[in-house]
C-alpha positions in Angstrom: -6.9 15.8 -1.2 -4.2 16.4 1.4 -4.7 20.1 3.4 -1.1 21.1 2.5 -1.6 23.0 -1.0 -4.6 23.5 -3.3 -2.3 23.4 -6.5 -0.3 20.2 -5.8 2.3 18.4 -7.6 1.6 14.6 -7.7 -1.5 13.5 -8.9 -2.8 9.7 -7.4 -5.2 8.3 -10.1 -7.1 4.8 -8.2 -10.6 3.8 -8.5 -12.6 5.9 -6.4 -14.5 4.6 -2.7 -12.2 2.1 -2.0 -8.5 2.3 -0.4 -6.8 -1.0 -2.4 -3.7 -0.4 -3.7 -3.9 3.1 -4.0 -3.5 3.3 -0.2 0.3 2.6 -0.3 0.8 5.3 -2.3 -1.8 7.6 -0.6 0.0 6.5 2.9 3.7 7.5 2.1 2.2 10.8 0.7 0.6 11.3 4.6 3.1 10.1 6.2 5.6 13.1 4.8 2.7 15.9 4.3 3.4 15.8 0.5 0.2 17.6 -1.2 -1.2 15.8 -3.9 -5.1 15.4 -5.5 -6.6 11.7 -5.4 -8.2 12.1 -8.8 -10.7 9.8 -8.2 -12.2 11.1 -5.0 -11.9 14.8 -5.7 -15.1 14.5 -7.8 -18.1 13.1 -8.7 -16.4 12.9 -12.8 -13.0 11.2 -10.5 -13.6 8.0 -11.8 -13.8 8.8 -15.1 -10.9 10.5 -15.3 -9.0 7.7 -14.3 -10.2 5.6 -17.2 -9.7 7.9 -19.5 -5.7 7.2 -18.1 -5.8 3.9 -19.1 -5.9 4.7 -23.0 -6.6 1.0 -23.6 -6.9 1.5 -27.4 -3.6 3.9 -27.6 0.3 3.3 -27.6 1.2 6.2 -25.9 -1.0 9.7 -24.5 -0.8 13.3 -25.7 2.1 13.8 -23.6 4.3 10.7 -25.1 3.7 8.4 -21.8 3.3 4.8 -22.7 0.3 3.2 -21.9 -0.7 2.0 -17.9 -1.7 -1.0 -17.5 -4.0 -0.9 -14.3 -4.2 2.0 -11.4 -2.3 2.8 -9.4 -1.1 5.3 -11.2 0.7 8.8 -10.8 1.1 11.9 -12.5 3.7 14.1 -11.7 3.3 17.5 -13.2 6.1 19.1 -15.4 8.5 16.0 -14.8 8.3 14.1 -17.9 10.5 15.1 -21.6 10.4 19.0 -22.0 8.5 19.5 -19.3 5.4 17.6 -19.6 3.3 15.4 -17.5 5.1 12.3 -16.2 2.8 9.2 -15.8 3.7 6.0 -13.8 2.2 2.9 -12.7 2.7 0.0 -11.0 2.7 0.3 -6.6 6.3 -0.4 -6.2 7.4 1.9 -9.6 5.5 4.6 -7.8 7.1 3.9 -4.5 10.0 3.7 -5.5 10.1 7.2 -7.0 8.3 9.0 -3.8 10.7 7.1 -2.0 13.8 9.1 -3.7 12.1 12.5 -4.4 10.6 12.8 -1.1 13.4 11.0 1.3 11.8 8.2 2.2 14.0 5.4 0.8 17.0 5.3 2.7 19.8 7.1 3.8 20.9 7.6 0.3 22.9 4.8 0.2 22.7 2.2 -2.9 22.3 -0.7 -0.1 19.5 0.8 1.9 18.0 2.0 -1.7 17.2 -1.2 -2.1 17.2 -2.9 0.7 13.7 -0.7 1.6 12.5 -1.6 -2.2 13.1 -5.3 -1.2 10.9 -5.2 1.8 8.5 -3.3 0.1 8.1 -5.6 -2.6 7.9 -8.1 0.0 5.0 -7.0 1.8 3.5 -6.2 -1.5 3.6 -10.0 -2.2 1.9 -10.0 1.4 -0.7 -8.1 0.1 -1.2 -10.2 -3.3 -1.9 -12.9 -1.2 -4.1 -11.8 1.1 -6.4 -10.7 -1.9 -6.3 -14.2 -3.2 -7.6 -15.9 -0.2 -11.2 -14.4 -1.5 -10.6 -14.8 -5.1 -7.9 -17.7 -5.8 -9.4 -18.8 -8.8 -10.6 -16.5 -10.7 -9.9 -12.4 -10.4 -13.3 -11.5 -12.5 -15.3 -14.1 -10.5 -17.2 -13.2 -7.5 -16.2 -14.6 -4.0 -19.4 -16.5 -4.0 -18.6 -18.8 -7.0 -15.5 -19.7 -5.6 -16.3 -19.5 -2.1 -15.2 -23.5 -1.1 -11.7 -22.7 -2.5 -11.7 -19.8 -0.8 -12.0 -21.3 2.4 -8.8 -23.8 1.6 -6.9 -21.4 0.8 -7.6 -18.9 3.5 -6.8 -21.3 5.8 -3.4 -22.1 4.2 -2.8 -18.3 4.1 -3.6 -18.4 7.9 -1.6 -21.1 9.3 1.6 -20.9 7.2 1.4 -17.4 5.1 0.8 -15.0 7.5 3.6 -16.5 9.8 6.4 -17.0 7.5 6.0 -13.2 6.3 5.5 -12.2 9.4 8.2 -14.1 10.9 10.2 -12.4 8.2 10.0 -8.9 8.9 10.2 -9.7 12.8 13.9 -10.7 12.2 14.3 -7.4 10.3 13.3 -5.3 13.0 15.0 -7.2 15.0 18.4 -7.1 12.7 17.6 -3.3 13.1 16.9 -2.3 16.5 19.5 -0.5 17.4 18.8 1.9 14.7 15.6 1.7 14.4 14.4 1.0 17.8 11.4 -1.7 16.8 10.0 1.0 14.8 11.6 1.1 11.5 12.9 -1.6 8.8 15.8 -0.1 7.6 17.8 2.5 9.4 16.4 5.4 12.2 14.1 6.9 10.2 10.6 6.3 8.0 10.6 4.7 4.8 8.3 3.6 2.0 8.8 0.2 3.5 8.0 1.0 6.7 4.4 2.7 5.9 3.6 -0.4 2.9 4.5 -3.1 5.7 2.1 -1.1 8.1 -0.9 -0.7 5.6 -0.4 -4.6 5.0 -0.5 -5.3 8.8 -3.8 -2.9 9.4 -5.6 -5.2 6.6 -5.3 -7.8 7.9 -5.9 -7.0 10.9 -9.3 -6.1 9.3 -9.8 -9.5 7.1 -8.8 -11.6 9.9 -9.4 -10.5 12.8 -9.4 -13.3 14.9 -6.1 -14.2 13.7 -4.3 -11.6 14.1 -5.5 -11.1 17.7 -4.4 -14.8 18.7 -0.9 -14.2 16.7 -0.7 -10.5 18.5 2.3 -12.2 20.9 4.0 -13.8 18.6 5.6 -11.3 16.8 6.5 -8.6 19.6 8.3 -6.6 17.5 6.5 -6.2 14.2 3.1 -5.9 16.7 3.6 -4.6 19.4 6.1 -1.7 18.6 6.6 -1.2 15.0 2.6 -1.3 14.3 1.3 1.0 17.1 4.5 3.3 16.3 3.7 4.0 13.0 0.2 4.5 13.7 0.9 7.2 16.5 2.9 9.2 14.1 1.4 12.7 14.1 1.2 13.1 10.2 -0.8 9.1 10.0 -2.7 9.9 12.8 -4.3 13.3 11.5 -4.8 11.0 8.6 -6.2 8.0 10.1 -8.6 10.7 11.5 -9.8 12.2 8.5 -12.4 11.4 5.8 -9.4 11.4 3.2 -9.0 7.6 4.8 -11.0 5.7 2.8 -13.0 2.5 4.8 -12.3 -1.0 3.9 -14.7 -2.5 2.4 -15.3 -4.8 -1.0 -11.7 -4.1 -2.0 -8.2 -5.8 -1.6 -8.5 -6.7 2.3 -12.4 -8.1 2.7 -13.6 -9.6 6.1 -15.3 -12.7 5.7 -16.0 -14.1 8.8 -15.8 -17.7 7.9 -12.8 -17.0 6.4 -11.4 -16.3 9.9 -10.2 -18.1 12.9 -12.8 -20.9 14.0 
């Protein structure tokens, strides 16, 4: 739970021990010192509860929400009809929404609206990827039974993925620097985009190591002073620091060595 209130507003419902998804929401909450509960960590019964979200066998909850298909998911107390629960999914749907109620999406304009929920969406696809260099066949398979196409397609992801994204959002900060001085994506100030782009970077910087220490000068921008930027904010730096940061582990970013640089 963040320190900031003991009665807070949003509620993040993920599974429980592992950052995955969950993490860009939990990030942009961080960064702006928003108080919310992370349901499935502020318990031993957590996980549970976020199950019992799902509804699997219902068209819509006690509060007239439709069903969710997978966490992420948020609930945002007393915004939904007459004053009821609101409950969204989807990692972008719930970025998207932070990014309006808690400033983070813009100046206000419609262009940079969506111009930070187009570079979000586009680090999310990052993200997708990056998971599927350890499970590209199958989702419910282990890594071991597909473990020789994982090693194809991790080094596809390596040589040509991670530099035409990267490459990417270099020319955006670039396109931007004299607003945002290296450090953000759109405009002089954070955005959803900003901290989703970052939480991409730092996983891969887990999975791959090697790879992202030998493309470190390649991308001076995006690496060298967006990255460290972000990560020096005061609010993500308390964060980073506390045991509210979950550890990578066997979630969306793994580290498989011979998945790596050679």
């Amino acid at each position: 739970m963040s320190q900031q209130s003991s009665t807070p507003t949003y509620e993040l419902l993920y599974w429980p021990t592992i950052p995955g998804r969950g993490e860009y929401i939990r990030l942009i909450l961080e960064a702006t010192q928003t108080p919310y509960t992370d349901i499935g960590n502020a318990s031993s019964t957590g996980g549970k509860e976020v199950m019992a979200a799902l509804s699997s066998d219902k068209t819509h909850d006690e509060h007239g929400n439709p069903p969710a298909f997978a966490p992420p998911m948020l609930r945002i107390k007393n915004a939904g009809p007459n004053g009821a629960p609101l409950l969204i999914y989807q990692t972008p749907s719930i970025l998207s929404y932070l990014g309006g109620k808690l400033g983070v999406a813009g100046d206000g304009s419609d262009a940079e609206k969506h111009w930070v929920l187009s570079h979000a969406l586009t680090a999310l696809d990052l993200s997708n990827e990056a998971h599927d260099t350890h499970h590209p066949v199958a989702v419910m398979q282990y890594y071991e039974d597909q473990k020789e196409e994982a090693l194809k397609k991790s080094k596809d992801f390596r040589e040509s993925r991670i530099t035409k994204f990267f490459g990417f959002f270099e020319r955006v900060l670039k396109g931007n620097e004299e607003k945002g001085k290296g450090k953000y994506l759109v405009g002089d100030k954070l955005s959803y985009a900003d901290t989703t782009l970052w939480q991409v970077v730092d996983g891969l910087k887990f999975a791959f190591p090697k790879e992202l220490a030998a493309r470190e000068t390649d991308f001076p921008l995006l690496m060298g002073t967006f990255y460290p930027a972000l990560k020096d904010m005061d609010s993500i730096k308390a964060y980073l620091g506390s045991d509210r940061r979950l550890q990578y582990s066997n979630g969306l970013f793994r580290h498989y060595p011979e998945l790596d640089r050679q």
